[in-house]
N, C-alpha and C positions, 0 to 999 in steps of 0.2 A: 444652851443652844450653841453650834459649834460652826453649821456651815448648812446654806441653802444653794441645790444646785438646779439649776431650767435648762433642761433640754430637750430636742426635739425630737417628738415624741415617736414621729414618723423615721428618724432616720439615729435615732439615740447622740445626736452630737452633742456635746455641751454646748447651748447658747449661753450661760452667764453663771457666775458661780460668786459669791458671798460666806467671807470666812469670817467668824467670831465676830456679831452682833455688837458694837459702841455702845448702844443707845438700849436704858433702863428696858425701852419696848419691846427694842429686837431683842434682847436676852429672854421677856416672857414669850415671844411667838410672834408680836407683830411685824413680819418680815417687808420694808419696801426692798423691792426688786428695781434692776438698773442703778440704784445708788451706793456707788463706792464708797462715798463719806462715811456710810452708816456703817461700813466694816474696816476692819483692822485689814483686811485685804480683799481683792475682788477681782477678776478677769472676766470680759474685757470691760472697761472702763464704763460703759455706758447700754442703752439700751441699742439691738439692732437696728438699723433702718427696717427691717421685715420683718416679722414673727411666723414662725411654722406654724398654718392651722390648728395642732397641736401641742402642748407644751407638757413637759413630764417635769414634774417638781419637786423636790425630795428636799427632806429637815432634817438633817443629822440631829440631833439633840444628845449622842454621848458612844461611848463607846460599844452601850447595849439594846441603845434605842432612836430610830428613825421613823418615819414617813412619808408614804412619795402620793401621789395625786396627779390623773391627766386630769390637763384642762382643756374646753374648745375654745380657743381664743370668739370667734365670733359668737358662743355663748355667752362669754363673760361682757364681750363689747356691748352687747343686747341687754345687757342688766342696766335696771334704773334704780338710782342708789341715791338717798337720802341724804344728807349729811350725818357724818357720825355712823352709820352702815357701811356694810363688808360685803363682798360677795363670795358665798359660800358655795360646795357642792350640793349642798342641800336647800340654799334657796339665799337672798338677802336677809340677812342676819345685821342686829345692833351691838356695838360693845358690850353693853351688858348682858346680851344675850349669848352672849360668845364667851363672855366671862365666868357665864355661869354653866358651861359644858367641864366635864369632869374631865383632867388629865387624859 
C-alpha cells in the first residue's frame, strides 16, 4: 500500500491525500481517511469542514496496481453499521467478510 487519494469527484480536486500506511492495518487495506498520524505523510492535515457530494478515492498499491471508487457521501452517511462492519459498495460488509474477498 503506498498512498490513498479523495477527491472531488465532481470538480477532480484533491480533497486529502495519505502516503505510506504506519499501521499493520493500513498496509493490508484498512485505510482511515483524514488521519495524518496513520501515514508517514498526508496533505491537508485533517478532515474538510465540507465534503463534495461526491468523493473519488483511489489506492495506489504499487507501481503496477491501483484502484479508485466514487463514493455518494449521503449514501454512505445513510448506512447503518454495526460494530466491527465496513461500508462497502456493495452493501455493509464484516471483517471477516471482507477478509475473505480475494486480492
Amino acid at each position: 500500500m503506498r498512498r490513498v487519494e479523495v477527491r472531488d469527484s465532481g470538480a477532480e480536486r484533491l480533497v486529502w491525500r495519505g502516503d505510506q500506511p504506519l499501521t499493520e492495518q493500513g498496509r493490508r487495506g484498512l485505510l482511515p481517511l483524514w488521519d495524518g498520524k496513520a501515514y508517514r505523510a498526508s496533505s491537508p492535515a485533517g478532515q474538510p469542514s465540507e465534503l463534495p457530494a461526491t468523493l473519488d478515492v483511489t489506492v495506489d498499491h504499487g507501481p503496477e496496481y491501483g484502484v479508485s471508487e466514487v463514493f455518494d457521501i449521503a449514501e454512505v452517511r445513510g448506512a447503518v453499521l454495526a460494530p466491527g462492519s465496513y461500508w462497502t459498495r456493495e452493501g455493509v460488509r464484516t471483517a471477516e467478510q471482507l477478509d475473505g474477498i480475494p486480492d
